[in-house]
ZAMARGU-4260 file (C-alpha; in steps of 0.2 Angstrom, whole numbers, plus 5000, padded with zeros to 4 digits):
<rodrens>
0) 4932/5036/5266 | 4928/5029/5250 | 4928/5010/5249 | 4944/5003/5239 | 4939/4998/5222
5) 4944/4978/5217 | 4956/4976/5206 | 4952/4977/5188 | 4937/4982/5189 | 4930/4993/5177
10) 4925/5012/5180 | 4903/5010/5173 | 4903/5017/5159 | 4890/5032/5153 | 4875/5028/5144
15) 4865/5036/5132 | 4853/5035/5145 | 4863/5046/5158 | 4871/5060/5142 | 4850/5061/5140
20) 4846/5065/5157 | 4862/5076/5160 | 4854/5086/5146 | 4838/5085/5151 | 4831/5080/5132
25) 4823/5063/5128 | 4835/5050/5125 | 4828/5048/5107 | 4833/5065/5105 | 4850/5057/5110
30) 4851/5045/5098 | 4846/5055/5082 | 4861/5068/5088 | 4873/5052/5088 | 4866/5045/5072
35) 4871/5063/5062 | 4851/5066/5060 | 4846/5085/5065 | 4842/5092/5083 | 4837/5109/5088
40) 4853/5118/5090 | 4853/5122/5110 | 4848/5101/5113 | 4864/5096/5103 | 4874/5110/5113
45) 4867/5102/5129 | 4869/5084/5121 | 4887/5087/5119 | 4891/5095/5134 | 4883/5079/5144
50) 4895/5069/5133 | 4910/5078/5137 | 4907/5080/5154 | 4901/5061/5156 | 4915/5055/5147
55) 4901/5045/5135 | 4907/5031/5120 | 4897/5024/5108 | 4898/5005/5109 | 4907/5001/5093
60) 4900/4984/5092 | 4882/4987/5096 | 4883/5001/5083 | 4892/4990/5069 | 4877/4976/5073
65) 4863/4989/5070 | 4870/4996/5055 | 4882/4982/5047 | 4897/4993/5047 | 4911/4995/5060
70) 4921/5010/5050 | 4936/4999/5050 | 4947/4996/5036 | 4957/4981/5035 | 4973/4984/5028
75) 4985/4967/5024 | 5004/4969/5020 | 5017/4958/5017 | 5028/4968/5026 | 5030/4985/5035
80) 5045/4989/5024 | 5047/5007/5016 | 5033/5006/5004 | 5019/4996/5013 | 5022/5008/5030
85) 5022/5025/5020 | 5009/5019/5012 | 4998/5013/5028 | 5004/5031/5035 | 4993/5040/5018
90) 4980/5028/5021 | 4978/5031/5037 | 4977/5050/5035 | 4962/5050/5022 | 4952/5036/5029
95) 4953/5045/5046 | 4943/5061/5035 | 4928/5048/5030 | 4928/5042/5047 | 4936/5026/5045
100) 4951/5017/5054 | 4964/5005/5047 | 4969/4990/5055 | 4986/4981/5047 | 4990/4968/5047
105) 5009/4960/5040 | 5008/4941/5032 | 5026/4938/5029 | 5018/4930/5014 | 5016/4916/5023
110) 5000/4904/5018 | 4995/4903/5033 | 4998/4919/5041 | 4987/4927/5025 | 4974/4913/5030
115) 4974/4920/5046 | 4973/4938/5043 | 4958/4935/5029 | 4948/4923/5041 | 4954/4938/5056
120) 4946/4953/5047 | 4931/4942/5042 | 4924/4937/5057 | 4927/4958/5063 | 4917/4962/5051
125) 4925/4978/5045 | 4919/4989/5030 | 4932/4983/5016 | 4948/4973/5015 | 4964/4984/5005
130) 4975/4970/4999 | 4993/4967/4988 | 4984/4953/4976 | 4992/4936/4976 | 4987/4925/4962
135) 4989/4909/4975 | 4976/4918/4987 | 4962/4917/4972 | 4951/4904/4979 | 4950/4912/4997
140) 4948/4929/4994 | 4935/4925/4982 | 4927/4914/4995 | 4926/4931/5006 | 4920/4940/4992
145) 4904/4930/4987 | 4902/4932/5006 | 4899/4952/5003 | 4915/4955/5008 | 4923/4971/5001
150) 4940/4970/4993 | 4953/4981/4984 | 4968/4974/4978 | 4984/4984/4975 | 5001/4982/4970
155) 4998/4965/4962 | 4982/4959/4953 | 4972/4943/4954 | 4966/4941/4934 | 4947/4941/4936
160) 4942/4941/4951 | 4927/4952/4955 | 4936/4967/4966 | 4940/4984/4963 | 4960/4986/4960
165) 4971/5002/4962 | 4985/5003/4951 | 5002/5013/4947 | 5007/5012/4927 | 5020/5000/4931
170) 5026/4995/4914 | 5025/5012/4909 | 5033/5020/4922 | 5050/5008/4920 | 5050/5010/4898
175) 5051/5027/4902 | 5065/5026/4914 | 5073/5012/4902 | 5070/5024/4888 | 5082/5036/4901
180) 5096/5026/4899 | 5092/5024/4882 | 5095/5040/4876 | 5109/5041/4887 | 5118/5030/4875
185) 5117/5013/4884 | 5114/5000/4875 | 5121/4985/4889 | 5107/4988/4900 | 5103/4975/4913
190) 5089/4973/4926 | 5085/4965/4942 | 5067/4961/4939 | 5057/4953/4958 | 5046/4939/4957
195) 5038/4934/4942 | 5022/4926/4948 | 5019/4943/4954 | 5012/4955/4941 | 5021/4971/4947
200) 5037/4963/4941 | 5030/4955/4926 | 5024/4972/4919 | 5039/4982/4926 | 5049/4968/4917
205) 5038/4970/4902 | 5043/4990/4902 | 5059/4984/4901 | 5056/4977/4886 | 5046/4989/4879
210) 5060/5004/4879 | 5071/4993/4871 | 5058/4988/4859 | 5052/5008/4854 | 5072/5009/4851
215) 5073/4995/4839 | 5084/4986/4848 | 5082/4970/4861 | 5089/4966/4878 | 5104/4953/4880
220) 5096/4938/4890 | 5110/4934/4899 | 5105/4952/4908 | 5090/4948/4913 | 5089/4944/4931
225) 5079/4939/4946 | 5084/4945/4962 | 5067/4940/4972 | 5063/4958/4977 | 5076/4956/4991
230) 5092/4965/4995 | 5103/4949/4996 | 5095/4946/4978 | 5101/4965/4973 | 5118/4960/4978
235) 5119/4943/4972 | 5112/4948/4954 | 5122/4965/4954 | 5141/4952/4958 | 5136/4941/4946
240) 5132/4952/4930 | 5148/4962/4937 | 5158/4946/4934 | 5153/4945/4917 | 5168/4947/4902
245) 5155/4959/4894 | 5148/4969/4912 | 5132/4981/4908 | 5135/4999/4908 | 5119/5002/4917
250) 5109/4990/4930 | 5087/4996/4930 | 5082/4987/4947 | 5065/4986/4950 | 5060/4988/4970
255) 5071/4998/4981 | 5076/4982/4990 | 5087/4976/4978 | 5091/4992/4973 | 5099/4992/4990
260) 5108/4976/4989 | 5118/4984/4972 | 5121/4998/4979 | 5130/4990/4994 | 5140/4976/4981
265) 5143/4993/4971 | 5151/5002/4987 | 5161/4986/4995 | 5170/4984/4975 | 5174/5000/4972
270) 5162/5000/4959 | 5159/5022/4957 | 5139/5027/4953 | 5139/5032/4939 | 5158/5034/4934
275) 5159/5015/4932 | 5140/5010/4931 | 5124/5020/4931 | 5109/5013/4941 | 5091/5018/4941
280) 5078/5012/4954 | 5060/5008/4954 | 5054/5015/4968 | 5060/5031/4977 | 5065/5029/4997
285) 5072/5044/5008 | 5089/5036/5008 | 5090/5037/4988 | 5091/5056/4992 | 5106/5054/5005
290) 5115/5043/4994 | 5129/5053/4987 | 5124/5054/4970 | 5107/5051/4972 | 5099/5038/4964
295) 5088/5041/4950 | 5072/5032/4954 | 5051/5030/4950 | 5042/5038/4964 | 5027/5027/4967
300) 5013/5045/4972 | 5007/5036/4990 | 4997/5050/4992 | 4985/5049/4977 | 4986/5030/4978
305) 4979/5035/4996 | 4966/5045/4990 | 4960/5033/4975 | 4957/5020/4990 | 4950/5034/5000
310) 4936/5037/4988 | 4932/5021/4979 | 4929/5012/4996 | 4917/5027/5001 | 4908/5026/4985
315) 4908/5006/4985 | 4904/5007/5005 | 4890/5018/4998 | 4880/5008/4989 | 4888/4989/4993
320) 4875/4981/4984 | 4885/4985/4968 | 4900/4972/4961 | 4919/4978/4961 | 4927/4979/4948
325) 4934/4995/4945 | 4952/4997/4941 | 4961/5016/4945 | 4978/5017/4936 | 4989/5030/4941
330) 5005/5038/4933 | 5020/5038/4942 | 5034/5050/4944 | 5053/5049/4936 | 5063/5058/4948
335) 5081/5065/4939 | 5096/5063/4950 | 5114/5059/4947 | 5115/5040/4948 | 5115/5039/4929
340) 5127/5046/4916 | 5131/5046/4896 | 5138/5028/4891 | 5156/5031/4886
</rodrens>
């Protein structure tokens, strides 16, 4: 009878002593197997067997301290809404082709919780840091940075700081949707722009602008609003401009939050899409499609954002010694739908 193992306690595990003497090679024939150096093909058939039967790991730790890398990349979001998780989910799936991981994790935009996060995937050591810039965050990223800390921003720059930057064409893509309902004879265009300290919605804001502009014409102040990036601001800004003696014909929101928030104003006022107003979106979510019409939006391309971060971190991880500061812009899609309709 075998005698009863303690509680918790750990199953020893294989070495690469024991994968080297199930194989019956040296164990330096081992290690240059593991290290992606080349054997005689029937020692790396043995080699593996002995790992597969032995159940061997690498020790991740021991490896990341001999080499300086733990293929891990960290990944910090300020919420695990729509955009942020599909794009995590891309992410994920082309890191995981260069051999890499990605560890999220959410700050809530909460100073302390991105303190936290920065100083958490520091002291792992991973490869790189992908990041949504925040111009408050400056000082401490770039603390990391002189550190040797690799960084990419997306979604919202940091002006000057010395990292690599992935991009959509923001202010692009919204002029040319504005232009849409340009042409579609609306000239009472409002939109519900996010946060201005962020520079997503101050170029988004700017495209605004800019479509008017190429039209020779310019917005109406009072129809330009801030809803936050939230859904309650959607709503709020969406009532308000509703309430107006002079209403827009057609509301440009530019996240899909607030976009949401109209849309749920518009439904519980009997406010018809785009019989009575036509709205446009920046950003595209699955539930734009369901929405009966569907909502004519800007589809953020996750997956080519994915692979610009995919292959600038493997050329940066590549040759570190080198400073970041490429920036990848990339265009975005307008997807036609039924949300938005000839001015009367």
């Amino acid at each position: 009878m075998e005698p009863v193992k303690p509680p918790g306690l750990r199953k020893r595990q294989a070495t690469i002593v024991d994968v080297a003497e199930a194989a019956g090679v040296a164990i330096g024939t081992v290690s240059r197997h593991l290290n992606g150096l080349p054997v005689r093909t029937s020692n790396r058939d043995q080699i593996e067997r002995a790992i597969a039967d032995l159940g061997y790991r690498r020790n991740a730790v021991a490896v990341s301290m001999k080499t300086d890398t733990t293929h891990i990349v960290g990944l910090m979001v300020p919420s695990l809404g729509e955009f942020h998780a599909a794009l995590l989910e891309k992410l994920s799936r082309k890191m995981r082709l260069t051999g890499r991981a990605v560890l999220s994790f959410c700050h809530d935009q909460q100073p302390q919780s991105i303190a936290e996060g920065l100083e958490f995937f520091a002291s792992h050591r991973v490869d790189a840091l992908i990041i949504d810039g925040e111009e408050r965050l400056r000082s401490q990223i770039l603390k990391y940075v002189d550190d040797g800390l690799i960084v990419v921003l997306y979604d919202n720059d940091i002006p000057g700081l010395p990292v690599d930057r992935v991009f959509v064409e923001n202010r692009r893509a919204s002029a040319r949707l504005v232009d849409h309902l340009l042409d579609l004879g609306h000239t009472r265009i409002a939109t519900i722009h996010g946060n201005l300290r962020d520079s997503a919605a101050r170029d988004r804001l700017a495209g605004f602008h800019d479509a008017y502009a190429g039209h020779g014409m310019a917005a109406a102040p009072e129809l330009v609003v801030s809803g936050d990036w939230r859904e309650t601001g959607g709503y709020a800004c969406l009532r308000d401009l509703m309430a107006m003696s002079s209403p827009p014909t057609a509301v440009f929101c530019a996240n899909y939050n607030m976009t949401l928030g109209a849309l749920t104003w518009a439904r519980e006022h009997g406010i018809r899409i785009p019989d009575d107003l036509s709205l446009v979106s920046f950003d595209d979510v699955p539930a734009f499609r369901m929405h009966s019409p569907g909502i004519t939006a800007v589809g953020q391309p996750l997956e080519r954002l994915a692979e610009a971060m995919t292959d600038l971190l493997s050329d940066r991880l590549a040759n570190p010694e080198t400073l970041g500061r490429s920036t990848i812009a990339i265009d975005c899609d307008i997807i036609l739908r039924g949300s938005a309709r000839p001015a009367r």
